[in-house]
C-alpha positions in Angstrom: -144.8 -157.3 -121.4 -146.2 -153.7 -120.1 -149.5 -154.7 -118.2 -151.0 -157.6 -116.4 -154.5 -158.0 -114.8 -155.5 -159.8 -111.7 -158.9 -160.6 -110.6 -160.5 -162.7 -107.3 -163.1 -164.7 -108.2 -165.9 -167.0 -106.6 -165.5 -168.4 -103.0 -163.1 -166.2 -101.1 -160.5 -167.6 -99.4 -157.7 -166.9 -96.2 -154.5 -165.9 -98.6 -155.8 -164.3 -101.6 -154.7 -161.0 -100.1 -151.0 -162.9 -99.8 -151.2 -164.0 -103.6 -152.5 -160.5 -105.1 -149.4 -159.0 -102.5 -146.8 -161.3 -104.5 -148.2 -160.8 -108.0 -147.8 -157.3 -107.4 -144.4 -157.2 -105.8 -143.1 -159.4 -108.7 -144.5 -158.2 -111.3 -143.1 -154.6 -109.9 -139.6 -156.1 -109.8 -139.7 -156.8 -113.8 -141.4 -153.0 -114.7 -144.4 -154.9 -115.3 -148.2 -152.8 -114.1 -150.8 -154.5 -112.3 -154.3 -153.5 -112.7 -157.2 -155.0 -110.2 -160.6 -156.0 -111.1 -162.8 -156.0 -108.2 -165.7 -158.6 -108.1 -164.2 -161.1 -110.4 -165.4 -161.7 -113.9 -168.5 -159.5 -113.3 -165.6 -156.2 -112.4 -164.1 -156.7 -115.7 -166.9 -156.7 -117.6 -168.4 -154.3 -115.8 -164.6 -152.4 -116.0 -164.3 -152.2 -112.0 -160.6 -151.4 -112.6 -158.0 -150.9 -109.8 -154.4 -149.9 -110.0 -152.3 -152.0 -108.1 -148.8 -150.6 -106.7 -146.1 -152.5 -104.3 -147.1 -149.6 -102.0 -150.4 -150.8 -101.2 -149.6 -154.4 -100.9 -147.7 -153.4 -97.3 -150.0 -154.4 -94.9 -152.6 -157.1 -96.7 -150.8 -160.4 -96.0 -152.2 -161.0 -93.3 -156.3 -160.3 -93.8 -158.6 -162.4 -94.5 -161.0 -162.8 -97.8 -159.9 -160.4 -100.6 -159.7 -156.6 -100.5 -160.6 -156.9 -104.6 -163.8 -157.8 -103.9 -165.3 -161.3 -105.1 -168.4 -162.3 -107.0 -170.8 -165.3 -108.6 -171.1 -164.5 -112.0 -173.2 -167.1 -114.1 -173.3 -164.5 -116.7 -170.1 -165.1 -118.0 -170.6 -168.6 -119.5 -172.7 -166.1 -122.1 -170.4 -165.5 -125.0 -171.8 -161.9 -125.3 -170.2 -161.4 -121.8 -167.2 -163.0 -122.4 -166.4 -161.0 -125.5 -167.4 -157.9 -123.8 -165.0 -158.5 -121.1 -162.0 -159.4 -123.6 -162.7 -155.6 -125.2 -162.2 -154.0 -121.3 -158.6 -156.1 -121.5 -157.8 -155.0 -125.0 -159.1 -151.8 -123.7 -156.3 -151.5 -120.7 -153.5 -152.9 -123.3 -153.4 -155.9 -120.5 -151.0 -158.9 -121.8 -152.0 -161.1 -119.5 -154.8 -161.9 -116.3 -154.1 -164.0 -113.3 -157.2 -165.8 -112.2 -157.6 -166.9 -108.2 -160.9 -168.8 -107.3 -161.8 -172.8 -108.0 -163.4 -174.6 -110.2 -165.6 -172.4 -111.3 -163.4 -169.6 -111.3 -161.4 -171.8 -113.8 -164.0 -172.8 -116.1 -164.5 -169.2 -116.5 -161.0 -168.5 -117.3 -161.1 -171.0 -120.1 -164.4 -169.4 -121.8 -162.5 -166.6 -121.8 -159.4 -167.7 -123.3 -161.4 -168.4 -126.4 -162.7 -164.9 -126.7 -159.3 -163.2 -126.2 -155.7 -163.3 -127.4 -153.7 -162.6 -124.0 -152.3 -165.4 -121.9 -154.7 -166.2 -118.9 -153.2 -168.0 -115.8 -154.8 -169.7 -112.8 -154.1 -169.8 -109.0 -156.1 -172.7 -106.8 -157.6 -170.2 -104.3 -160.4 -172.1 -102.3 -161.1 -173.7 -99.0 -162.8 -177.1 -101.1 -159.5 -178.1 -102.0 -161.0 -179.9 -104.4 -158.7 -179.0 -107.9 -157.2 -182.0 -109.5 -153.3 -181.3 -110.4 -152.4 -179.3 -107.5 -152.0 -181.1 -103.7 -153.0 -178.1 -101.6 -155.3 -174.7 -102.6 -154.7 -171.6 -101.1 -157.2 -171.0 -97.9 -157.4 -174.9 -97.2 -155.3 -174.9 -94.5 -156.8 -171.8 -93.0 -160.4 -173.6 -93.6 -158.9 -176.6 -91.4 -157.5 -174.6 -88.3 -161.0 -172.7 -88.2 -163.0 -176.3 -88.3 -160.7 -178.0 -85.8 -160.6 -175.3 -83.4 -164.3 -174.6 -83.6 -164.4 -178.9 -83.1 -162.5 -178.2 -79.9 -164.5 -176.1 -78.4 -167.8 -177.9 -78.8 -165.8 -180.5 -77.8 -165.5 -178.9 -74.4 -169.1 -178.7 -73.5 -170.2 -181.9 -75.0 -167.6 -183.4 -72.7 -169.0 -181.8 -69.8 -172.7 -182.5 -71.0 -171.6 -185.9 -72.3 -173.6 -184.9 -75.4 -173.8 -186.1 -79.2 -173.0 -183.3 -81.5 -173.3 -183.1 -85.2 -170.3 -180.6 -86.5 -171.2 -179.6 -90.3 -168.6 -178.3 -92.0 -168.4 -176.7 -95.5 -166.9 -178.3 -99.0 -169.8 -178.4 -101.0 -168.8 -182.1 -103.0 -165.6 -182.6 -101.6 -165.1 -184.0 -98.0 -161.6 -182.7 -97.9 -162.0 -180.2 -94.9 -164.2 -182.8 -93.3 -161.7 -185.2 -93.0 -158.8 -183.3 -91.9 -161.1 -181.8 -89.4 -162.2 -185.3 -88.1 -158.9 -186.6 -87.8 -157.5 -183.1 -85.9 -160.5 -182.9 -84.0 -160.3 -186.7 -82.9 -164.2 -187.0 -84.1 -166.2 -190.0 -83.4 -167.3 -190.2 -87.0 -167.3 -189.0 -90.5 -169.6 -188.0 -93.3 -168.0 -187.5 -96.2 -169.4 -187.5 -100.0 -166.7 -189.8 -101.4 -167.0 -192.7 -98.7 -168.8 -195.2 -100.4 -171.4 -196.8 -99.4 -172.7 -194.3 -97.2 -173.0 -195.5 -94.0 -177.2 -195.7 -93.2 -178.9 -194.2 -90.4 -179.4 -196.8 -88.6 -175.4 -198.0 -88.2 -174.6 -194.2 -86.7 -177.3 -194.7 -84.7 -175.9 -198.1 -83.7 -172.0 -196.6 -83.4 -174.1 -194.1 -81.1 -175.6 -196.2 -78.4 -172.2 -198.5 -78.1 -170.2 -196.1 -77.4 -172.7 -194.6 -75.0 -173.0 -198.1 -73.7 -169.3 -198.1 -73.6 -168.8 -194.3 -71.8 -171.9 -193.1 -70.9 -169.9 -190.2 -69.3 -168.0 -189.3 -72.4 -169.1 -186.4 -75.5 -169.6 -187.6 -79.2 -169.1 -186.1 -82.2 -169.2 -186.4 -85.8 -168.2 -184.2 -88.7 -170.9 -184.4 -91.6 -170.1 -182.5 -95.2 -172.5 -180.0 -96.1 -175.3 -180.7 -98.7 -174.7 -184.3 -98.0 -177.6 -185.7 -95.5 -180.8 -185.0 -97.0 -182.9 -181.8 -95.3 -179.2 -180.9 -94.2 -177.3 -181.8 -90.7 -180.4 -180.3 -88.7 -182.6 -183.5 -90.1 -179.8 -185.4 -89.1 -179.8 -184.9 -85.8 -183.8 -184.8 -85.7 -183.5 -188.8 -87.1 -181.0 -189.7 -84.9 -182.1 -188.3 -81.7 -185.3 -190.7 -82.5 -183.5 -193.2 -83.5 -181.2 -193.2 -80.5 -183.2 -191.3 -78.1 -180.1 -189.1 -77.1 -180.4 -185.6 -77.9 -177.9 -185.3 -81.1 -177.1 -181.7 -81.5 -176.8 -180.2 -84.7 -173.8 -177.8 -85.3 -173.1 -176.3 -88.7 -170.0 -174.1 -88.9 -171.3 -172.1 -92.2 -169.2 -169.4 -93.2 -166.7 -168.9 -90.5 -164.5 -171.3 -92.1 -164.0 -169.0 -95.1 -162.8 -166.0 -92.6 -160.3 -164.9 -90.3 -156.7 -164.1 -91.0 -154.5 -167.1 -93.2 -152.2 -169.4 -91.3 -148.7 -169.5 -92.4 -149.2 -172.2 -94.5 -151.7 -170.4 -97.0 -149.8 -167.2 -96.6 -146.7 -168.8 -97.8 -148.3 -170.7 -100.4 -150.4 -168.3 -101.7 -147.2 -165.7 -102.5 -145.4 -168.8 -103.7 -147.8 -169.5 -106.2 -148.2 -165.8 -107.2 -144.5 -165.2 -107.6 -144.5 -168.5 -110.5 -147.6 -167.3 -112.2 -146.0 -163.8 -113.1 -142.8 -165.9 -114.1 -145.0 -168.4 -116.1 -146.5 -165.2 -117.7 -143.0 -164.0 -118.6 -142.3 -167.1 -120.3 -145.0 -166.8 -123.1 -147.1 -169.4 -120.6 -151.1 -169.8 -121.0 -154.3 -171.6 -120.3 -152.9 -173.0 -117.4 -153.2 -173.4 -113.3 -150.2 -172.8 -110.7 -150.5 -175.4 -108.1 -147.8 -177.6 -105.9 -147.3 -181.0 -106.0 -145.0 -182.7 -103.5 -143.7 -179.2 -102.9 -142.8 -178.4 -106.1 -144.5 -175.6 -108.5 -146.3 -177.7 -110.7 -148.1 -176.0 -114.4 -151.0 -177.8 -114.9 -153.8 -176.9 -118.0 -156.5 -175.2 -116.7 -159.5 -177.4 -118.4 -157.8 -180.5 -116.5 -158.3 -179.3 -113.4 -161.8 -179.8 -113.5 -162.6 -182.3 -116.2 -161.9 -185.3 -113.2 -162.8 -185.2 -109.4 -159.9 -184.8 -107.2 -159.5 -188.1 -104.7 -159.4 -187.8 -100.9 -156.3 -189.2 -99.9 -156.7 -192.9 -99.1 -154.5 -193.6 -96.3 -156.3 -190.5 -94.3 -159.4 -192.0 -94.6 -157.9 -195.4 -93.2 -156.4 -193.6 -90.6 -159.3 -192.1 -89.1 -161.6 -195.5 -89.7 -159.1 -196.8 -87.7 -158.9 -194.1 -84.9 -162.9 -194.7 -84.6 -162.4 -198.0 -84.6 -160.6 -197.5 -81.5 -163.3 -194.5 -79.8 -166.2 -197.2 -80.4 -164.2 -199.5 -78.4 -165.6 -201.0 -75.0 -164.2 -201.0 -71.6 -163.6 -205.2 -72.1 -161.7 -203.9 -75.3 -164.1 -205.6 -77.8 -164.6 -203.3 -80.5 -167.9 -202.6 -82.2 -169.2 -203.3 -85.7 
Protein backbone atom coordinates (compact mmCIF):
# COMPACT_ATOMS: atom_id res chain seq x y z
CA UNK A 1 0.00 0.00 0.00
CA UNK A 2 1.94 3.26 -1.40
CA UNK A 3 -1.06 5.63 -2.29
CA UNK A 4 -4.63 6.29 -1.33
CA UNK A 5 -7.23 8.79 -2.72
CA UNK A 6 -9.92 10.69 -0.94
CA UNK A 7 -12.65 12.65 -2.37
CA UNK A 8 -15.91 14.83 -0.78
CA UNK A 9 -18.72 14.25 -2.57
CA UNK A 10 -22.47 15.56 -2.82
CA UNK A 11 -24.09 17.48 0.14
CA UNK A 12 -21.40 19.01 2.34
CA UNK A 13 -21.44 18.53 5.68
CA UNK A 14 -20.01 20.12 9.37
CA UNK A 15 -16.90 17.38 9.90
CA UNK A 16 -15.71 16.38 6.60
CA UNK A 17 -12.76 18.63 7.17
CA UNK A 18 -12.30 16.41 10.66
CA UNK A 19 -12.52 13.10 8.58
CA UNK A 20 -10.09 14.16 5.50
CA UNK A 21 -7.72 15.49 8.85
CA UNK A 22 -7.76 11.81 10.26
CA UNK A 23 -7.43 9.97 6.97
CA UNK A 24 -4.43 11.92 6.40
CA UNK A 25 -2.82 11.75 9.79
CA UNK A 26 -3.34 7.97 9.68
CA UNK A 27 -2.56 7.08 6.70
CA UNK A 28 0.77 9.31 7.40
CA UNK A 29 1.49 7.14 10.40
CA UNK A 30 1.71 3.86 8.16
CA UNK A 31 3.98 5.68 5.07
CA UNK A 32 0.98 5.59 3.23
CA UNK A 33 0.28 9.14 0.52
CA UNK A 34 -2.86 10.84 0.36
CA UNK A 35 -3.90 12.50 -2.71
CA UNK A 36 -7.25 14.91 -2.77
CA UNK A 37 -9.72 15.23 -5.42
CA UNK A 38 -11.48 18.34 -5.28
CA UNK A 39 -15.24 18.41 -6.42
CA UNK A 40 -15.93 14.81 -5.94
CA UNK A 41 -16.44 12.38 -8.74
CA UNK A 42 -16.44 15.17 -11.30
CA UNK A 43 -12.44 16.28 -9.76
CA UNK A 44 -11.25 12.84 -10.60
CA UNK A 45 -12.39 12.55 -13.73
CA UNK A 46 -11.67 15.77 -14.50
CA UNK A 47 -8.02 14.95 -12.53
CA UNK A 48 -8.51 17.92 -9.94
CA UNK A 49 -5.72 16.29 -7.90
CA UNK A 50 -4.42 17.59 -4.50
CA UNK A 51 -1.59 16.33 -2.43
CA UNK A 52 -2.49 15.85 0.96
CA UNK A 53 0.27 16.14 3.84
CA UNK A 54 -0.27 15.92 7.87
CA UNK A 55 1.06 19.47 7.64
CA UNK A 56 -1.94 20.91 6.16
CA UNK A 57 -4.38 19.06 8.12
CA UNK A 58 -3.33 21.47 11.40
CA UNK A 59 -5.89 23.82 11.50
CA UNK A 60 -9.11 22.31 9.43
CA UNK A 61 -10.93 20.49 12.26
CA UNK A 62 -12.77 22.83 13.08
CA UNK A 63 -14.30 24.50 9.64
CA UNK A 64 -17.22 23.95 8.26
CA UNK A 65 -18.14 22.30 4.65
CA UNK A 66 -15.02 20.89 2.92
CA UNK A 67 -11.87 22.65 1.89
CA UNK A 68 -11.78 19.76 -1.15
CA UNK A 69 -14.42 21.17 -2.78
CA UNK A 70 -17.85 19.19 -3.40
CA UNK A 71 -19.96 18.68 -6.47
CA UNK A 72 -23.44 16.98 -8.13
CA UNK A 73 -22.19 14.86 -10.67
CA UNK A 74 -25.05 12.93 -12.56
CA UNK A 75 -22.51 12.28 -15.13
CA UNK A 76 -20.89 9.59 -13.42
CA UNK A 77 -23.74 6.97 -13.50
CA UNK A 78 -22.38 7.06 -17.51
CA UNK A 79 -20.02 4.17 -17.84
CA UNK A 80 -17.82 6.28 -20.20
CA UNK A 81 -17.23 8.55 -17.08
CA UNK A 82 -16.72 6.03 -14.79
CA UNK A 83 -14.11 4.26 -16.74
CA UNK A 84 -12.43 7.47 -17.41
CA UNK A 85 -12.14 8.24 -13.87
CA UNK A 86 -10.74 4.56 -12.98
CA UNK A 87 -7.70 5.49 -15.70
CA UNK A 88 -6.88 9.04 -13.57
CA UNK A 89 -6.59 6.40 -10.37
CA UNK A 90 -4.55 3.88 -12.25
CA UNK A 91 -2.90 6.95 -13.48
CA UNK A 92 -1.77 8.16 -9.75
CA UNK A 93 -0.86 4.33 -8.89
CA UNK A 94 -3.75 5.00 -6.04
CA UNK A 95 -4.59 1.48 -4.17
CA UNK A 96 -7.40 2.68 -2.75
CA UNK A 97 -10.27 5.87 -2.53
CA UNK A 98 -12.18 6.92 0.57
CA UNK A 99 -15.57 8.21 -0.41
CA UNK A 100 -17.51 10.87 2.07
CA UNK A 101 -21.04 12.02 0.94
CA UNK A 102 -24.63 9.99 1.22
CA UNK A 103 -26.53 8.14 -0.66
CA UNK A 104 -25.72 9.30 -3.66
CA UNK A 105 -22.23 9.69 -3.03
CA UNK A 106 -22.39 5.89 -2.40
CA UNK A 107 -24.23 4.74 -5.35
CA UNK A 108 -21.46 6.34 -7.17
CA UNK A 109 -18.84 4.66 -5.35
CA UNK A 110 -20.32 1.34 -6.27
CA UNK A 111 -20.49 2.22 -10.23
CA UNK A 112 -17.16 2.73 -9.79
CA UNK A 113 -16.01 -0.31 -8.17
CA UNK A 114 -17.17 -2.13 -11.25
CA UNK A 115 -14.94 -0.12 -13.48
CA UNK A 116 -11.80 -0.37 -11.33
CA UNK A 117 -9.62 -2.89 -9.51
CA UNK A 118 -8.64 -0.76 -6.24
CA UNK A 119 -10.56 -1.13 -2.94
CA UNK A 120 -13.18 1.78 -2.57
CA UNK A 121 -14.40 2.65 1.00
CA UNK A 122 -17.23 4.80 2.25
CA UNK A 123 -17.77 7.36 5.15
CA UNK A 124 -21.65 8.45 5.99
CA UNK A 125 -20.96 12.27 5.58
CA UNK A 126 -24.43 14.11 5.45
CA UNK A 127 -26.75 16.14 7.51
CA UNK A 128 -30.10 13.64 6.17
CA UNK A 129 -28.88 11.01 8.35
CA UNK A 130 -30.71 8.98 6.36
CA UNK A 131 -27.94 5.74 5.55
CA UNK A 132 -29.17 2.42 6.64
CA UNK A 133 -26.39 0.40 8.64
CA UNK A 134 -24.81 3.27 10.42
CA UNK A 135 -26.79 5.05 13.65
CA UNK A 136 -25.35 8.53 13.23
CA UNK A 137 -23.66 10.44 9.78
CA UNK A 138 -21.13 12.83 10.09
CA UNK A 139 -22.71 16.62 10.13
CA UNK A 140 -26.04 15.32 11.64
CA UNK A 141 -25.49 16.51 14.82
CA UNK A 142 -24.07 19.76 13.64
CA UNK A 143 -27.44 20.08 11.27
CA UNK A 144 -29.42 19.60 14.73
CA UNK A 145 -27.73 22.32 16.88
CA UNK A 146 -28.09 24.84 13.82
CA UNK A 147 -32.09 23.92 13.57
CA UNK A 148 -32.75 23.99 17.35
CA UNK A 149 -30.94 27.05 17.91
CA UNK A 150 -32.43 28.90 14.94
CA UNK A 151 -36.05 27.19 16.58
CA UNK A 152 -35.04 29.18 19.63
CA UNK A 153 -34.79 32.17 18.47
CA UNK A 154 -37.93 32.43 16.48
CA UNK A 155 -39.14 31.11 19.42
CA UNK A 156 -38.36 34.36 21.17
CA UNK A 157 -40.37 36.68 19.04
CA UNK A 158 -43.26 34.45 18.39
CA UNK A 159 -43.55 34.36 22.24
CA UNK A 160 -43.62 37.87 22.41
CA UNK A 161 -46.01 38.28 19.30
CA UNK A 162 -47.88 35.18 20.40
CA UNK A 163 -47.50 34.11 16.74
CA UNK A 164 -47.83 30.74 14.60
CA UNK A 165 -44.62 29.97 12.86
CA UNK A 166 -43.90 27.41 10.35
CA UNK A 167 -39.93 26.36 10.89
CA UNK A 168 -38.90 24.31 7.55
CA UNK A 169 -36.08 22.42 7.94
CA UNK A 170 -33.95 20.45 5.41
CA UNK A 171 -33.67 16.39 4.89
CA UNK A 172 -34.97 16.07 1.66
CA UNK A 173 -36.99 12.33 2.41
CA UNK A 174 -35.92 11.79 5.60
CA UNK A 175 -37.51 13.68 8.65
CA UNK A 176 -34.55 12.83 10.86
CA UNK A 177 -33.33 16.51 11.55
CA UNK A 178 -37.06 17.48 11.82
CA UNK A 179 -37.65 15.45 14.66
CA UNK A 180 -34.72 15.95 16.74
CA UNK A 181 -35.28 19.54 16.12
CA UNK A 182 -38.97 19.39 17.28
CA UNK A 183 -38.26 17.54 20.28
CA UNK A 184 -35.06 20.14 21.22
CA UNK A 185 -36.96 22.89 20.26
CA UNK A 186 -40.11 21.82 22.30
CA UNK A 187 -42.28 22.39 18.89
CA UNK A 188 -45.95 22.38 18.89
CA UNK A 189 -45.99 20.02 15.97
CA UNK A 190 -44.30 17.92 13.38
CA UNK A 191 -44.17 17.26 9.64
CA UNK A 192 -42.30 14.62 8.93
CA UNK A 193 -42.32 12.22 5.57
CA UNK A 194 -42.45 8.93 7.38
CA UNK A 195 -45.48 9.77 9.78
CA UNK A 196 -48.13 7.95 8.32
CA UNK A 197 -51.08 9.09 7.57
CA UNK A 198 -50.23 12.50 7.19
CA UNK A 199 -52.07 14.54 9.33
CA UNK A 200 -54.69 16.86 6.88
CA UNK A 201 -54.96 20.42 6.85
CA UNK A 202 -57.67 20.78 8.53
CA UNK A 203 -56.49 18.83 12.02
CA UNK A 204 -53.30 21.45 12.21
CA UNK A 205 -55.58 23.84 11.68
CA UNK A 206 -57.78 22.39 14.36
CA UNK A 207 -54.47 21.71 16.93
CA UNK A 208 -54.06 25.57 15.97
CA UNK A 209 -57.18 27.22 17.29
CA UNK A 210 -57.16 24.90 20.65
CA UNK A 211 -54.32 25.77 21.68
CA UNK A 212 -55.01 29.38 20.88
CA UNK A 213 -58.24 28.79 22.62
CA UNK A 214 -56.18 27.32 25.37
CA UNK A 215 -53.26 30.32 25.53
CA UNK A 216 -54.12 32.86 23.43
CA UNK A 217 -51.04 34.67 24.90
CA UNK A 218 -48.61 31.96 24.04
CA UNK A 219 -46.24 31.40 20.46
CA UNK A 220 -46.75 28.18 18.24
CA UNK A 221 -44.62 26.41 16.16
CA UNK A 222 -44.24 23.56 14.05
CA UNK A 223 -41.30 21.95 12.25
CA UNK A 224 -42.30 20.80 8.59
CA UNK A 225 -39.64 18.63 6.34
CA UNK A 226 -38.75 20.17 3.28
CA UNK A 227 -40.35 19.07 -0.09
CA UNK A 228 -43.02 17.60 1.91
CA UNK A 229 -46.31 20.12 1.85
CA UNK A 230 -47.15 20.65 -1.64
CA UNK A 231 -46.06 24.37 -3.15
CA UNK A 232 -43.55 24.07 -0.06
CA UNK A 233 -43.95 25.53 3.70
CA UNK A 234 -44.80 29.08 2.17
CA UNK A 235 -48.37 27.42 0.79
CA UNK A 236 -48.60 26.05 4.09
CA UNK A 237 -48.84 28.83 5.91
CA UNK A 238 -51.02 30.67 3.11
CA UNK A 239 -53.75 27.59 3.75
CA UNK A 240 -53.58 27.71 7.23
CA UNK A 241 -53.66 31.30 7.93
CA UNK A 242 -57.26 30.94 5.95
CA UNK A 243 -58.04 28.18 7.50
CA UNK A 244 -57.38 29.51 10.96
CA UNK A 245 -57.45 33.03 10.36
CA UNK A 246 -54.19 33.60 12.41
CA UNK A 247 -51.37 34.80 10.60
CA UNK A 248 -49.10 31.42 10.32
CA UNK A 249 -45.65 32.48 9.41
CA UNK A 250 -43.58 30.67 7.21
CA UNK A 251 -39.87 30.09 8.19
CA UNK A 252 -37.64 27.88 6.05
CA UNK A 253 -34.02 27.44 7.42
CA UNK A 254 -32.45 26.46 3.83
CA UNK A 255 -28.95 26.05 3.81
CA UNK A 256 -27.77 27.38 7.09
CA UNK A 257 -28.12 24.01 8.46
CA UNK A 258 -25.40 22.61 6.21
CA UNK A 259 -22.74 25.47 7.60
CA UNK A 260 -21.00 26.70 10.46
CA UNK A 261 -18.22 24.95 12.34
CA UNK A 262 -19.00 20.97 13.55
CA UNK A 263 -19.96 20.30 17.16
CA UNK A 264 -17.88 17.94 19.02
CA UNK A 265 -19.93 15.19 18.27
CA UNK A 266 -19.38 15.25 14.35
CA UNK A 267 -15.81 16.28 14.86
CA UNK A 268 -15.11 13.24 16.91
CA UNK A 269 -17.06 11.02 14.80
CA UNK A 270 -15.94 12.10 11.74
CA UNK A 271 -11.89 11.41 12.70
CA UNK A 272 -13.19 8.20 14.21
CA UNK A 273 -14.59 6.99 11.27
CA UNK A 274 -11.60 8.14 9.13
CA UNK A 275 -9.00 6.55 11.25
CA UNK A 276 -11.09 2.76 10.69
CA UNK A 277 -11.49 3.34 6.99
CA UNK A 278 -7.59 3.72 6.39
CA UNK A 279 -7.30 0.57 8.77
CA UNK A 280 -10.21 -1.26 6.85
CA UNK A 281 -8.07 -0.30 3.63
CA UNK A 282 -5.04 -1.94 5.22
CA UNK A 283 -6.77 -5.00 5.76
CA UNK A 284 -7.44 -5.87 1.96
CA UNK A 285 -11.21 -4.32 2.91
CA UNK A 286 -13.71 -3.08 -0.07
CA UNK A 287 -16.98 -2.03 -1.38
CA UNK A 288 -17.97 -1.05 1.91
CA UNK A 289 -19.28 1.95 4.36
CA UNK A 290 -17.72 2.98 7.91
CA UNK A 291 -20.48 3.79 10.14
CA UNK A 292 -21.16 3.29 14.14
CA UNK A 293 -23.71 1.37 15.58
CA UNK A 294 -24.24 1.44 19.30
CA UNK A 295 -20.81 3.06 19.45
CA UNK A 296 -19.05 0.68 17.84
CA UNK A 297 -17.28 0.87 14.20
CA UNK A 298 -19.47 -1.08 12.32
CA UNK A 299 -18.37 -2.30 8.18
CA UNK A 300 -21.33 -2.30 6.39
CA UNK A 301 -21.54 -3.06 2.22
CA UNK A 302 -21.88 -0.12 0.51
CA UNK A 303 -25.01 -1.17 -1.97
CA UNK A 304 -26.91 -1.90 1.47
CA UNK A 305 -26.88 1.28 2.57
CA UNK A 306 -29.14 2.43 0.21
CA UNK A 307 -31.12 -0.50 -1.21
CA UNK A 308 -33.73 0.02 2.08
CA UNK A 309 -34.93 3.36 3.84
CA UNK A 310 -33.43 3.99 7.10
CA UNK A 311 -36.39 4.16 10.03
CA UNK A 312 -36.90 7.12 12.29
CA UNK A 313 -36.49 5.95 15.61
CA UNK A 314 -39.90 4.91 16.98
CA UNK A 315 -39.81 5.71 20.58
CA UNK A 316 -38.68 9.58 19.46
CA UNK A 317 -41.57 9.94 17.57
CA UNK A 318 -43.80 8.75 20.67
CA UNK A 319 -42.04 11.00 22.67
CA UNK A 320 -42.69 14.09 20.99
CA UNK A 321 -46.58 12.98 20.12
CA UNK A 322 -46.70 12.80 23.61
CA UNK A 323 -44.90 16.11 24.54
CA UNK A 324 -47.72 17.83 22.05
CA UNK A 325 -50.04 15.97 23.53
CA UNK A 326 -49.35 17.86 26.54
CA UNK A 327 -48.71 21.73 24.67
CA UNK A 328 -52.39 21.21 23.13
CA UNK A 329 -53.59 20.79 26.53
CA UNK A 330 -56.22 23.30 28.08
CA UNK A 331 -56.15 25.29 31.20
CA UNK A 332 -59.06 22.60 32.71
CA UNK A 333 -56.37 19.91 31.71
CA UNK A 334 -58.55 18.24 29.04
CA UNK A 335 -56.40 17.48 26.19
CA UNK A 336 -57.32 17.98 22.54
CA UNK A 337 -57.87 15.48 19.75
Amino acid sequence: MKKIAVITSGGDAPGMNACIRAIVNTAWQHDIEVIGFRHGFRGIAENLAQPLHPDDMRLVSQRGGTFLKSSRFPEFREVAVAQQAAGVLNEHDISALIVIGGDGSFRGAVHLQNHWHGQVIGIPGTIDNDLAGTDVTIGFATAVDTAMDAIDKVRETAEAMARVFLIEVMGRHAGFIGLHAAIAGAAEGMLLPELEPQPKLADIADNILRARAAFPDSSYIVVVAENLWPGGVHELGNNLSKATGVTCHPCPLGHIQRGGRPNAQDRILAMQLGAAAVSAIMEGKRTIMIGLEQEHVVEVPLAATFARDKPLDPRLVELQHGLQGVNFASKNGAKTA
